[in-house]
C-alpha positions as CSV (number, residue, x, y, z in Angstrom):
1,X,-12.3,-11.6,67.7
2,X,-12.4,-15.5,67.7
3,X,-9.5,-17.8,66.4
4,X,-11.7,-19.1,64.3
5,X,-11.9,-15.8,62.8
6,X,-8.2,-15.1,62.9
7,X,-7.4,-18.3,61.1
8,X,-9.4,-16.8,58.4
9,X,-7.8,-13.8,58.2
10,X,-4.6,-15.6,57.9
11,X,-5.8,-17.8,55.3
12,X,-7.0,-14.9,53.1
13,X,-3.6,-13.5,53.3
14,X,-2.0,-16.5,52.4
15,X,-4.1,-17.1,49.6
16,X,-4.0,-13.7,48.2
17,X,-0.1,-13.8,48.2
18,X,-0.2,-17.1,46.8
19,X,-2.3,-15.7,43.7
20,X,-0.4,-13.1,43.5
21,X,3.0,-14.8,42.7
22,X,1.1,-16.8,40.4
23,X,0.1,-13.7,38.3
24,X,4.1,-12.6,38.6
25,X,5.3,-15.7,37.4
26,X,2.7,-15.4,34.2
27,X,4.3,-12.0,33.7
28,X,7.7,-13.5,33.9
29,X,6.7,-16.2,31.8
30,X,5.6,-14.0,28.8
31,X,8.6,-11.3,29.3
32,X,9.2,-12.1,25.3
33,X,5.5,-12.8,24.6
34,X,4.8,-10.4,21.4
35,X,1.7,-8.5,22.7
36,X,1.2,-9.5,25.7
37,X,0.1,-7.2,28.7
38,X,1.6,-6.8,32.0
39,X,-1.3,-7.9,34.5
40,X,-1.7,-7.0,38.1
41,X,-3.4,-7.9,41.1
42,X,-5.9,-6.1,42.6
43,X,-6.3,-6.3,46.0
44,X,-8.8,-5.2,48.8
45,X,-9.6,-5.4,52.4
46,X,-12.6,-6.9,53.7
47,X,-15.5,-5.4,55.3
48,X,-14.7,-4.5,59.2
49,X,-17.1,-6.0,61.5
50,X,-18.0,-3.9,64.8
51,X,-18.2,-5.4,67.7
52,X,-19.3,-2.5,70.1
53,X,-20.6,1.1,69.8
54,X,-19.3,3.4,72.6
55,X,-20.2,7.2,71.9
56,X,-17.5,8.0,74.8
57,X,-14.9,6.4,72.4
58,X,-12.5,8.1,70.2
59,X,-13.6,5.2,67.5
60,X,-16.1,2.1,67.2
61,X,-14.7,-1.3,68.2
62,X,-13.9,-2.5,64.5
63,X,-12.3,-5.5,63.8
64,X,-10.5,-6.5,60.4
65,X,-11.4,-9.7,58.4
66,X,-8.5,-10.1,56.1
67,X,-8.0,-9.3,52.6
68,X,-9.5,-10.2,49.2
69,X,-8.4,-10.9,46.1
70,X,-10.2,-8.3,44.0
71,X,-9.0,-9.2,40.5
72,X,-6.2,-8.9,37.8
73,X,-6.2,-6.2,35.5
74,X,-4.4,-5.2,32.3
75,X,-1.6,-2.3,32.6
76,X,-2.7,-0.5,29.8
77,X,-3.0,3.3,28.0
78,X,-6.0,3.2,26.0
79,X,-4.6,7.0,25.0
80,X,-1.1,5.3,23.8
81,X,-3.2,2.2,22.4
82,X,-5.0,4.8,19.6
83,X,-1.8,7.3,19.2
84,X,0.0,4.0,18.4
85,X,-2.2,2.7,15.8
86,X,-2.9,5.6,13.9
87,X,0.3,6.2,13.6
88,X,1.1,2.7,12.5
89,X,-1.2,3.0,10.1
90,X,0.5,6.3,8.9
91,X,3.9,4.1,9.2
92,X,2.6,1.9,7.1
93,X,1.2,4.0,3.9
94,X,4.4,5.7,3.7
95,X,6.6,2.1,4.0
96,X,4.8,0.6,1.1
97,X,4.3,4.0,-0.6
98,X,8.6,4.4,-0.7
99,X,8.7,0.5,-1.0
100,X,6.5,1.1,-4.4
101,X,9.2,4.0,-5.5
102,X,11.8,2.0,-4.6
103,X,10.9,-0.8,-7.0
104,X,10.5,1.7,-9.8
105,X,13.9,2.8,-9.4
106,X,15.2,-0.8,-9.3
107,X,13.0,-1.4,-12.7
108,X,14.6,2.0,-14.4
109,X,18.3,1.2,-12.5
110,X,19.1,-2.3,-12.9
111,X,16.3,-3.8,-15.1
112,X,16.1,-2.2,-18.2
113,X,16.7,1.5,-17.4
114,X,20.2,1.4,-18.0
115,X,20.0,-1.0,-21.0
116,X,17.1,1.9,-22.4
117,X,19.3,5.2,-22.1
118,X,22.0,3.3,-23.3
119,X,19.7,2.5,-26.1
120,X,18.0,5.9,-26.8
121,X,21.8,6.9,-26.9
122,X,22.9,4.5,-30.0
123,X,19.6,5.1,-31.7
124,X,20.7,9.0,-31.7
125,X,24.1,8.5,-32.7
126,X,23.1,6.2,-35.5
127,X,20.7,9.2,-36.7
128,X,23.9,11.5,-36.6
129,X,25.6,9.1,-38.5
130,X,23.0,8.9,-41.0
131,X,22.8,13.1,-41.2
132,X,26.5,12.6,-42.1
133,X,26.3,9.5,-45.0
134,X,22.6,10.0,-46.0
135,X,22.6,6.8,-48.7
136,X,24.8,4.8,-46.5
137,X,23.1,1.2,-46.7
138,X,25.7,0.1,-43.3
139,X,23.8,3.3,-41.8
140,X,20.6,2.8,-42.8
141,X,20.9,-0.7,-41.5
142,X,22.0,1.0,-38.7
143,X,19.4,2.9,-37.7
144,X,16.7,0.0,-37.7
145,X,18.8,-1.9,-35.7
146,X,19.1,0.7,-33.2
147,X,15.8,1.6,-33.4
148,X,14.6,-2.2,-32.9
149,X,17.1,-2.3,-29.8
150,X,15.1,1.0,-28.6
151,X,11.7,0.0,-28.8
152,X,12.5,-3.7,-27.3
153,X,14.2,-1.5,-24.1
154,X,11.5,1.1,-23.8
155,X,8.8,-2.1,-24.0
156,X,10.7,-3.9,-21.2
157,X,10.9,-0.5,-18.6
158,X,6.9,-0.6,-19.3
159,X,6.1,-4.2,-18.9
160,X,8.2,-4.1,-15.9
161,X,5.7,-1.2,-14.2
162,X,3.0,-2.9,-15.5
163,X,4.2,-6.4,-13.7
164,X,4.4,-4.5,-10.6
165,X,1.5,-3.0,-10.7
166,X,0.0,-7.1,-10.9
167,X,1.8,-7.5,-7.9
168,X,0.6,-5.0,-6.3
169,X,-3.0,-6.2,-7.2
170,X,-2.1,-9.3,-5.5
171,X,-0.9,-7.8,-2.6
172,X,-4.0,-5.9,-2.6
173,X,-6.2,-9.6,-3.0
174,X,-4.5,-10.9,-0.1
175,X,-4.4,-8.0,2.4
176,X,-8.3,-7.5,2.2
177,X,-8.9,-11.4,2.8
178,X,-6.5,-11.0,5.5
179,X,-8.7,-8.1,6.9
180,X,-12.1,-9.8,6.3
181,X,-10.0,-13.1,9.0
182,X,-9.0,-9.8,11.5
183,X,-13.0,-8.8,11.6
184,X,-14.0,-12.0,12.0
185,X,-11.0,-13.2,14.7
186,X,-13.0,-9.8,16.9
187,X,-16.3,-11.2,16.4
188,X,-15.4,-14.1,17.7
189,X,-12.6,-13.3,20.6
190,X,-15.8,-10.5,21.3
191,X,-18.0,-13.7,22.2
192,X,-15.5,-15.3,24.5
193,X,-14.5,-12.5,26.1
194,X,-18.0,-11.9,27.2
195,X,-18.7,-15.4,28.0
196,X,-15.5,-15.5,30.6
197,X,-16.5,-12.0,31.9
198,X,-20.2,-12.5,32.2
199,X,-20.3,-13.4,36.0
200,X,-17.9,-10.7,36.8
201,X,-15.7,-12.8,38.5
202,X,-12.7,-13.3,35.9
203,X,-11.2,-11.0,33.2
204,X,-10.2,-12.8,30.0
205,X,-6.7,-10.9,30.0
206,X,-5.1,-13.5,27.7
207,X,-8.2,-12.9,25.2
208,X,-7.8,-9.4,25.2
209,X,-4.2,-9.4,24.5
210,X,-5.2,-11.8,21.6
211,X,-7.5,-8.8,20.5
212,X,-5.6,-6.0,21.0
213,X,-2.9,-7.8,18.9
214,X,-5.1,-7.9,15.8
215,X,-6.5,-4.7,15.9
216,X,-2.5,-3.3,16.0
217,X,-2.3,-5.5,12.8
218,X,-5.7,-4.2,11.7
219,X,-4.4,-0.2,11.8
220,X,-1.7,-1.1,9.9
221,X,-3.4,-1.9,6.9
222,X,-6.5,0.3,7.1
223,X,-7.8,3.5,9.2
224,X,-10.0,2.0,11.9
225,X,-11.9,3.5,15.2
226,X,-13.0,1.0,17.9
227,X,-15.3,1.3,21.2
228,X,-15.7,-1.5,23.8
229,X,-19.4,-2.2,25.2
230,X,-20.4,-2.9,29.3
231,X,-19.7,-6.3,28.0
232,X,-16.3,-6.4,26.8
233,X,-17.2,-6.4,23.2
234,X,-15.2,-4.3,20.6
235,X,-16.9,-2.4,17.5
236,X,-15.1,-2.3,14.6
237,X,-15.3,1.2,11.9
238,X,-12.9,0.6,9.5
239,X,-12.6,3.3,6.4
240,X,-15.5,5.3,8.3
241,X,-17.6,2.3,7.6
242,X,-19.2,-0.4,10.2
243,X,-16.8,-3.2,9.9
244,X,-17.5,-5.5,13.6
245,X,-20.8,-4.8,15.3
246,X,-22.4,-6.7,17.8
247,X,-23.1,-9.9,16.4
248,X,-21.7,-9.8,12.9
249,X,-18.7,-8.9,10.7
250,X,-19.3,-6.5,7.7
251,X,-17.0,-8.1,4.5
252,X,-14.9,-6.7,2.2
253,X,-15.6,-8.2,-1.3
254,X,-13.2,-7.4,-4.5
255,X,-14.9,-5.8,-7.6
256,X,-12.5,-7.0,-10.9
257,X,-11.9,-4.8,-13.5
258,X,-12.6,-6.5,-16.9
259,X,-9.8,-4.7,-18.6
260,X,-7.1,-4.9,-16.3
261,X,-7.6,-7.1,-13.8
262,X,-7.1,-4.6,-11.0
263,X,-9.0,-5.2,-8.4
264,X,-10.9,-3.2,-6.2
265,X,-12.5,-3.2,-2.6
266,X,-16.1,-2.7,-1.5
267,X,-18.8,-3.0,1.2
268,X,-20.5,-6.4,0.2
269,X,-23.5,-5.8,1.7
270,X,-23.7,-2.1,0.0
271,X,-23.4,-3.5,-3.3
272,X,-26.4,-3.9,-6.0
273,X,-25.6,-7.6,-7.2
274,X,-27.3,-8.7,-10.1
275,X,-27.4,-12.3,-10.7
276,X,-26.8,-13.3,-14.9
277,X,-28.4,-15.7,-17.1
278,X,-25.3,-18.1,-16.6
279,X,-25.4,-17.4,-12.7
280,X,-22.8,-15.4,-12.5
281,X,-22.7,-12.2,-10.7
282,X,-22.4,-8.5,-11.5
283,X,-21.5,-6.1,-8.6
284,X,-22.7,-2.1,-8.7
285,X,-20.1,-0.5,-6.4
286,X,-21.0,3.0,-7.0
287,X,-21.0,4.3,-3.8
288,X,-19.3,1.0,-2.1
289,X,-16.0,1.5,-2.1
290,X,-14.2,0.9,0.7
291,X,-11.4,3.6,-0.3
292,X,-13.2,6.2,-2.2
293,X,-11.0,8.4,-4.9
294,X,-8.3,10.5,-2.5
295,X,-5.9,12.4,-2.9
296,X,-2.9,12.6,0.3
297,X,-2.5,16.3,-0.7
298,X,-5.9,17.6,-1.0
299,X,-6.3,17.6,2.7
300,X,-3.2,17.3,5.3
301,X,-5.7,16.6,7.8
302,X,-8.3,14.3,6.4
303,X,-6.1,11.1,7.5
304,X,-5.7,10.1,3.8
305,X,-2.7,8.8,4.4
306,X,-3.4,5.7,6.8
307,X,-3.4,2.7,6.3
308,X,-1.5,0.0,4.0
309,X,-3.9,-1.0,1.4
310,X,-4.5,2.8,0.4
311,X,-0.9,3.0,-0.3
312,X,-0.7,0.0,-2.5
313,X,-4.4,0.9,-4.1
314,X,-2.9,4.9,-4.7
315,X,0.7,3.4,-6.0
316,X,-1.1,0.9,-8.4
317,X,-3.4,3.2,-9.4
318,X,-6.7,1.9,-11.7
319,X,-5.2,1.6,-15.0
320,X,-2.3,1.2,-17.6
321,X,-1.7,4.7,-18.3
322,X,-0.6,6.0,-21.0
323,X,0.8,10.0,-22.9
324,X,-2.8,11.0,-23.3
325,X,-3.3,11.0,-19.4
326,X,-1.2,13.9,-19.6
327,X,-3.1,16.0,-21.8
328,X,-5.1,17.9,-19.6
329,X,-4.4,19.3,-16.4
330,X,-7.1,18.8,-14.6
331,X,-7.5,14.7,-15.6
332,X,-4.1,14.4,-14.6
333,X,-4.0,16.2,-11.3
334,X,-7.5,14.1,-10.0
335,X,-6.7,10.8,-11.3
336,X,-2.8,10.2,-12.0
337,X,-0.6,12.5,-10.5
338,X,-0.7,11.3,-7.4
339,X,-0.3,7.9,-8.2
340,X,3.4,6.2,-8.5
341,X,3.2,3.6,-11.4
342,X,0.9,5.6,-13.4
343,X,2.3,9.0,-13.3
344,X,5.6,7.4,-14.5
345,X,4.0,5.0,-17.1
346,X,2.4,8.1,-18.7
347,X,5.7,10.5,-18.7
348,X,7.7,7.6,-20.0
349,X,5.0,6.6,-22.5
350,X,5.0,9.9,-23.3
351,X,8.7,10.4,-24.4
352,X,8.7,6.6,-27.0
353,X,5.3,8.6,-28.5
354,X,7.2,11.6,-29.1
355,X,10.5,9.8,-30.7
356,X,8.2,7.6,-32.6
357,X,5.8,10.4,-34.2
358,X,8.4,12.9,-34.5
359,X,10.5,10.8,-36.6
360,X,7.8,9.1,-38.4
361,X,6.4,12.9,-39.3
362,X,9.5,14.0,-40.8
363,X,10.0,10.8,-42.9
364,X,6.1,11.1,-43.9
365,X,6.5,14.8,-44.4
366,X,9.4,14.0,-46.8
367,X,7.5,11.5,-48.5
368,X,6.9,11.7,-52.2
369,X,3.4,9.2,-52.9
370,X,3.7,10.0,-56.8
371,X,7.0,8.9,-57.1
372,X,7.0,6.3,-54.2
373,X,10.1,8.1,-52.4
374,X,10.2,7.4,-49.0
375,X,7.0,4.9,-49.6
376,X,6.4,1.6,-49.1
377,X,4.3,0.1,-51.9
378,X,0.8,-1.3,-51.2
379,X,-2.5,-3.1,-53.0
380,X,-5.8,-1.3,-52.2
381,X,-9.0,-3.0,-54.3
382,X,-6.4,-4.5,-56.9
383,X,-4.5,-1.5,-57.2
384,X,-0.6,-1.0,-56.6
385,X,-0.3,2.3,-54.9
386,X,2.3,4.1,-52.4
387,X,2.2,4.9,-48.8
388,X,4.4,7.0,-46.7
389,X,6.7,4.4,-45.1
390,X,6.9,5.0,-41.3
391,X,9.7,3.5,-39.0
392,X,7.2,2.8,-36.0
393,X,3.8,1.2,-36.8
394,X,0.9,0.4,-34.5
395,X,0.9,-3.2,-33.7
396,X,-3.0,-3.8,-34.9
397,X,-4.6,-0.5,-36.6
398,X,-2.7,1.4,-39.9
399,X,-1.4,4.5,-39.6
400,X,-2.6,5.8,-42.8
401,X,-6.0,5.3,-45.1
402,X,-6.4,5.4,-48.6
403,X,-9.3,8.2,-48.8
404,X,-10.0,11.3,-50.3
405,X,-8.3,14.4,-49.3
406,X,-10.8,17.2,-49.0
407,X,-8.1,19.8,-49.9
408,X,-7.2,18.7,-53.1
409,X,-10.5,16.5,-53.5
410,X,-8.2,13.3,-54.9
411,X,-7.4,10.2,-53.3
412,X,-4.5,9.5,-51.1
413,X,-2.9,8.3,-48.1
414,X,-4.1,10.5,-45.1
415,X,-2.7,9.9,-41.8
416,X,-5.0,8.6,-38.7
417,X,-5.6,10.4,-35.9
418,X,-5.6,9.1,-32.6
419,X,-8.0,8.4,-30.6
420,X,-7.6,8.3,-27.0
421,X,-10.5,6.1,-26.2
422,X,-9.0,4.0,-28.7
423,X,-5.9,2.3,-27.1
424,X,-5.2,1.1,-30.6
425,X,-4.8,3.8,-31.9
426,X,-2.1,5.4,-30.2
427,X,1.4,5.4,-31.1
428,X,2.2,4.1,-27.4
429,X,4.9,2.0,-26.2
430,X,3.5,-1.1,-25.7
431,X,1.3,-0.8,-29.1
432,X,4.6,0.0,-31.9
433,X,6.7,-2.0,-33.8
434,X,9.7,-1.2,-36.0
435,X,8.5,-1.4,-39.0
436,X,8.7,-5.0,-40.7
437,X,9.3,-3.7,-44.4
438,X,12.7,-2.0,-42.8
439,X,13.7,-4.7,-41.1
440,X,13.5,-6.6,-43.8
441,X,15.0,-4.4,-46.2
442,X,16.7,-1.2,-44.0
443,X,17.6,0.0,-47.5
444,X,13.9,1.5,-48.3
445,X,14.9,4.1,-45.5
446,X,17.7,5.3,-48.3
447,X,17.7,9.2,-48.4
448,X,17.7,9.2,-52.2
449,X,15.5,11.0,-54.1
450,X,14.0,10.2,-57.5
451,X,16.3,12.9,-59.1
452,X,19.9,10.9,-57.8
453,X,20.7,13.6,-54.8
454,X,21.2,13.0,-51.5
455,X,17.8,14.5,-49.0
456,X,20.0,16.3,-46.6
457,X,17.4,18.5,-45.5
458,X,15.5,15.3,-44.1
459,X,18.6,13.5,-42.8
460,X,19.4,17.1,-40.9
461,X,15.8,17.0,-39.5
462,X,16.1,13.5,-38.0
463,X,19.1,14.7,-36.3
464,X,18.0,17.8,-34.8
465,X,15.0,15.8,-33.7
466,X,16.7,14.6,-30.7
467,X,17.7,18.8,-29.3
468,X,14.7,20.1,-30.3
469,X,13.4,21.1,-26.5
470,X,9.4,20.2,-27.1
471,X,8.6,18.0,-24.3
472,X,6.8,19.1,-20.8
473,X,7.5,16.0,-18.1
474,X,3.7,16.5,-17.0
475,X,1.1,19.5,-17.0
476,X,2.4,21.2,-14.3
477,X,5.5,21.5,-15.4
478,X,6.2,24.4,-17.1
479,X,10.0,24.0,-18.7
480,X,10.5,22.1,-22.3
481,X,13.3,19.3,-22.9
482,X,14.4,17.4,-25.7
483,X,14.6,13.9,-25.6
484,X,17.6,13.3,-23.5
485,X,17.4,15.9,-21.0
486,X,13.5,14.7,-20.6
487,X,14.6,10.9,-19.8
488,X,17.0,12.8,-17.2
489,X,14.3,14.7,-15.5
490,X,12.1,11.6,-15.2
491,X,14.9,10.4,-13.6
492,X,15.5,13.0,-11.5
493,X,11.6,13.0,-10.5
494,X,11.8,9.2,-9.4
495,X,14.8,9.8,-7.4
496,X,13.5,13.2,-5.7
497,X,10.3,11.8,-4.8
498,X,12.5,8.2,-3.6
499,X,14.1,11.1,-1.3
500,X,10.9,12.7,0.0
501,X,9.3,9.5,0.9
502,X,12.1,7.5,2.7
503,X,12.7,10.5,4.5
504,X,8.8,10.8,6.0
505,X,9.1,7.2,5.9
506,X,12.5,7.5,8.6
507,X,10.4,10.0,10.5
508,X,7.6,8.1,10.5
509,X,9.2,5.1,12.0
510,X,10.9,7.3,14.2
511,X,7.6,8.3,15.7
512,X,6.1,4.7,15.5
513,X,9.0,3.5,18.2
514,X,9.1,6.9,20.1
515,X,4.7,5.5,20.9
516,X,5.9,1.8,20.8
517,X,8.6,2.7,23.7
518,X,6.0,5.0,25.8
519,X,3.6,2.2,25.8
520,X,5.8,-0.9,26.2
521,X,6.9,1.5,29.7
522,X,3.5,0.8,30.5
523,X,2.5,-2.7,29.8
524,X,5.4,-4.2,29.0
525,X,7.0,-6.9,31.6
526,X,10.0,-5.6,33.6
527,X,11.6,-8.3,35.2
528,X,13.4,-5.8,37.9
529,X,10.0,-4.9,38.7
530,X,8.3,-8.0,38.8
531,X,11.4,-10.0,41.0
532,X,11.0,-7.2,43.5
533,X,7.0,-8.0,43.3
534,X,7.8,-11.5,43.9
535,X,9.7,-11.1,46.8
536,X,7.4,-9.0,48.0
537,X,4.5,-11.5,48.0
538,X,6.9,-14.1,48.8
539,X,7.1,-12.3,52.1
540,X,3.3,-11.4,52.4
541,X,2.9,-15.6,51.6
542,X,5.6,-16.0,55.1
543,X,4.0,-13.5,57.2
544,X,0.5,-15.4,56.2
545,X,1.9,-18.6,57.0
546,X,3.5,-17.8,60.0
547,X,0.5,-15.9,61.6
548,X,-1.5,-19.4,60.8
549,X,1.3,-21.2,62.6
550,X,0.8,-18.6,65.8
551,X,-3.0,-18.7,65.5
552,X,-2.7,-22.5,65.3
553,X,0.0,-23.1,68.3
554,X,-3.0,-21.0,70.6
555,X,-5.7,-23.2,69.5
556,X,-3.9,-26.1,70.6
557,X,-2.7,-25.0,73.4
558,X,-6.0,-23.7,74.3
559,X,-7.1,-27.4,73.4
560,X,-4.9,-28.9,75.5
561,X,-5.5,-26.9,78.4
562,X,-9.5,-27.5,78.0
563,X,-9.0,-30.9,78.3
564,X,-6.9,-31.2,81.3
C-alpha cells in the first residue's frame, strides 16, 4: 500500500469524525427543540482492495481504504410514532369532551344555576303562601314576581348552553381551517423532501421533523393513517377519507346550517354544488361528511372516539334542543343522548315546560269562560269575550282559539296543541313569557270566585303541583320526580358524567405520557449520551490527525532522502 494511499485513509477518518461531531453538536443544539429527532451518523468501511491471490495463504492480501461517511439517519419508532398519535387523538376527544362538561357545570354552578334553584325555590314558596291566603293581593303579587324571577333564570341557564354551543361552532370553524393548512404544510414539506432526497445523497432530517411535527398535531384533532412512498412522500387518510395524495390536498369545506348557524364539515370535492341565480352556492353533503352520525358507545372498537373535532361536533350537537327530543326513545338515543349540550338543553327544557303547563292547566282547568273567573277578557270580530288567563304565554303564537268545540258544538276558547315541528308552538323555555296582563295587574290571578268564596281547591292544586312525582329525566330512565328532586337529578347527571370523563380523561393522559416517554427514550437528545459521542469522535478526529502527521513525517523523510 502506497502513502499516497495511506494519506487517504487518514483523511477519510479525519473527515468522517469531523462530520460526525458536527451531527453531535446539532443534536446538542436542539436538546429543547420541540420535535426534533435525535440523528445519527452512519458509517461504513470502504471496499478492500487485493493486492495478491495466494491459494497456499490462510487469506488474500487485502488492504483497507479508510472509511465513509454513509449518511445520518433519524432515531425513530415508526411503531411508537402511530401508538402515540392514536392515542393523542383519543387524549384529545376526551379533553374537550370533559372540557365541554366542565363548562356546563360552570353555566349551572356559578352563572345562573344557583340564581335558578334559588329561584324555582321562591316561586314554590310563594305558591304555598298563596294555598294559605288564596285572595291575598301581597301574594298574588307575589307569585308573578317570583314567577317573572323564574322564567328570566331558567332563560339565562339556556342561553348560556346555547352561547356555548356558538363557541363551540367557532372552535369547530377554526380547527378545520387549521386542518385544511396541516394537509397542505404535507403537500408541500412532501415536495421538498423529495427534492433534497432525490440524488440519494442527503436526508432532509430537519424537513421530516417539520412533518412529523404536524401530523402529531394533525391526530389530535382528527383520526388519520399515513404511508410514506420510495420517495419520501407521506399520504394523508384522514376520517377514512383521502386527505394528502401525491400531488394534491383533499379540503375540508363547512356546510352552514340556515337555522342555527352550526356548522358542519365535508369533503369539498364530494359535494354536489349548485350555483344560484344570485351566484351563490348551495352544497349537497349527503354522503360528504367528514364525521358521519356516531355514536362512542355503539361500538368500543370502531375508534369513534378520536380525534378533537368529533368531540366538539358530538358535545355541540346539530341543534337547539328542546322537551320534545325526549319523547321517544329511540330519537333520543340516535340523535341526543349522546350529545353534552343537547341532552341537557332538553331535560332542563323539559322541567320550565312542565312548571309552566302544569300550572297553567290547573288555572285553565279552574277557569269559568261564562263568568270570566280566572279569564282574561278579549275582542274577537268586535266581540268582548273571555279566555282562560294563563301565567306563561308563548312569546309569538296564542295558546288558545276562539272555535267551535265539537263536544258541545258551541263556540269557545279551546287550547292549542303543540306542535313539535312547530318551535312556536311549544311552551319551551326560550319561547314563554309571564304573562303581561299579570304583571300588570297580579290581582286577575285572585282566587275569588263569582259567588264571594275563596277557590281552595285550586290554590291546593298549585301547591301540590310542585310534589307531584310526574317527571322522567330522559327515556331511559325509568324513576318519576317532582320538580325539585328532578332539578337535583340533572344535577346529579352533569356532575356523574363530569366524574366519568375526567377520570378517562386522567387515564388517558396517563397513557399519552407513558407513549410520549417510551418514544422520547428513543429520539429524544440525551446530552450524557451525546458528550460521550463527542468525545468519542473527538478522539477518532486525533487518531486521524495524528496518523496524517506519521504518514506525512515518512513522506518527507522519504523526500529528503530521494534527493540527497
Amino acid at each position: 500500500m502506497s502513502l499516497m494511499s495511506n494519506l487517504f485513509v487518514g483523511v477519510s477518518g479525519l473527515q468522517t469524525s469531523q462530520n460526525a461531531l458536527n451531527t453531535t453538536a446539532h443534536n446538542l443544539s436542539n436538546i429543547d427543540t420541540v420535535g426534533y429527532t435525535r440523528q445519527q451518523v452512519m458509517q461504513s468501511d470502504t471496499t478492500y482492495n487485493t493486492f495478491a491471490k495466494n491459494p497456499a495463504a490462510i487469506s488474500y492480501k487485502q488492504i483497507g481504504q479508510g472509511v465513509a461517511y454513509s449518511k445520518v439517519r433519524q432515531v425513530r419508532d415508526n411503531f411508537l410514532d402511530q401508538t402515540y398519535r392514536k392515542e393523542s387523538g383519543r387524549s384529545a376527544f376526551y379533553s374537550n369532551s370533559y372540557q365541554a362538561l366542565s363548562q356546563v357545570e360552570t353555566i349551572f354552578g356559578e352563572l345562573y344555576g344557583a340564581t335558578f334553584n334559588e329561584s324555582m325555590e321562591n316561586i314554590q314558596r310563594a305558591i304555598d303562601e298563596l294555598a294559605k291566603t288564596p285572595t291575598d293581593s301581597v301574594v298574588q303579587g307575589l307569585v308573578i314576581q317570583r314567577s317573572v324571577s323564574f322564567l328570566e333564570s331558567a332563560q339565562g341557564v339556556y342561553q348560556g348552553l346555547c352561547d356555548y354551543q356558538d363557541n363551540l361552532n367557532l372552535q369547530i370553524q377554526k380547527d378545520i381551517n387549521t386542518i385544511n393548512e396541516y394537509g397542505k404544510k404535507i403537500l408541500e414539506l412532501n415536495k421538498r423532501i423529495a427534492k433534497v432526497e432525490a440524488g440519494g445523497v442527503e436526508n432532509a432530517n430537519d424537513l421530516r421533523d417539520a412533518r412529523n411535527q404536524i401530523l402529531d398535531e394533525l391526530s389530535s384533532m382528527a383520526r388519520i393513517s399515513y404511508t410514506e412512498d420510495a420517495f419520501g412522500k407521506v399520504t394523508v387518510q384522514l376520517e377514512g377519507h383521502d386527505f394528502v395524495t401525491g400531488n394534491m390536498v383533499l379540503e375540508i369545506d363547512l356546510d352552514v346550517d340556515g337555522n342555527t348557524g352550526f356548522f358542519t364539515p365535508f369533503w369539498k370535492m364530494d359535494a354536489r354544488t349548485t350555483v344560484n341565480a344570485d351566484g351563490s352556492k348551495t352544497h349537497n353533503i349527503e354522503g360528504a361528511e367528514v364525521f358521519k352520525q356516531f355514536s362512542v358507545g355503539d361500538n368500543p372498537n370502531s375508534q369513534m372516539d378520536i380525534g378533537g373535532v368529533k368531540a366538539l361536533l358530538l358535545a355541540r350537537g346539530t341543534k337547539r334542543a328542546n322537551y320534545t327530543d325526549l319523547q321517544d326513545t329511540e330519537t333520543y338515543n340516535k340523535e341526543i343522548a349522546d350529545s353534552i349540550i343537547m341532552n341537557i338543553q332538553a331535560e332542563f327544557d323539559q322541567l320550565i315546560h312542565a312548571v309552566a303547563t302544569t300550572l297553567n292547566g290547573i288555572l285553565a282547568e279552574a277557569a269559568d269562560q261564562n263568568t270570566g273567573y280566572l279569564c282574561e277578557k278579549v275582542m274577537v270580530n268586535g266581540v268582548e269575550t273571555y279566555q282562560p288567563i294563563q301565567l306563561f304565554q308563548k312569546r309569538v303564537t296564542e295558546g288558545y282559539r276562539y272555535d267551535i268545540d265539537p263536544a258541545d258544538n258551541k263556540a269557545k276558547w279551546i287550547f292549542n296543541e303543540e306542535d313539535p315541528s312547530e318551535t312556536e308552538s311549544l311552551y319551551s323555555v326560550m319561547n314563554l313569557v309571564v304573562n303581561p296582563a299579570l304583571i300588570k295587574e297580579p290581582t286577575k290571578l285572585g282566587l275569588l270566585k263569582p259567588d264571594g268564596k275563596e277557590d281552595q281547591e285550586t290554590a291546593d292544586k298549585l301547591a301540590a303541583a310542585f310534589q307531584a312525582a310526574e317527571l322522567h329525566l330522559n327515556p331511559t330512565v325509568s324513576m318519576k320526580s317532582d320538580f325539585t328532586d328532578y332539578y337535583s337529578d340533572l344535577m346529579t347527571q352533569i356532575g356523574n358524567t363530569g366524574m366519568v370523563l375526567r377520570k378517562i380523561n386522567e387515564n388517558q393522559n396517563g397513557t399519552v405520557e407513558a407513549t410520549c416517554y417510551a418514544r422520547e427514550q428513543i429520539m429524544g437528545v440525551s446530552s450524557d449520551e451525546e458528550l460521550t459521542n463527542m468525545v468519542k469522535f473527538q478522539n477518532a478526529y486525533n487518531a486521524s490527525s495524528r496518523y496524517i502527521n506519521v504518514v506525512d513525517e515518512m513522506l518527507e523523510h522519504l523526500i529528503n532522502s530521494m534527493a540527497g
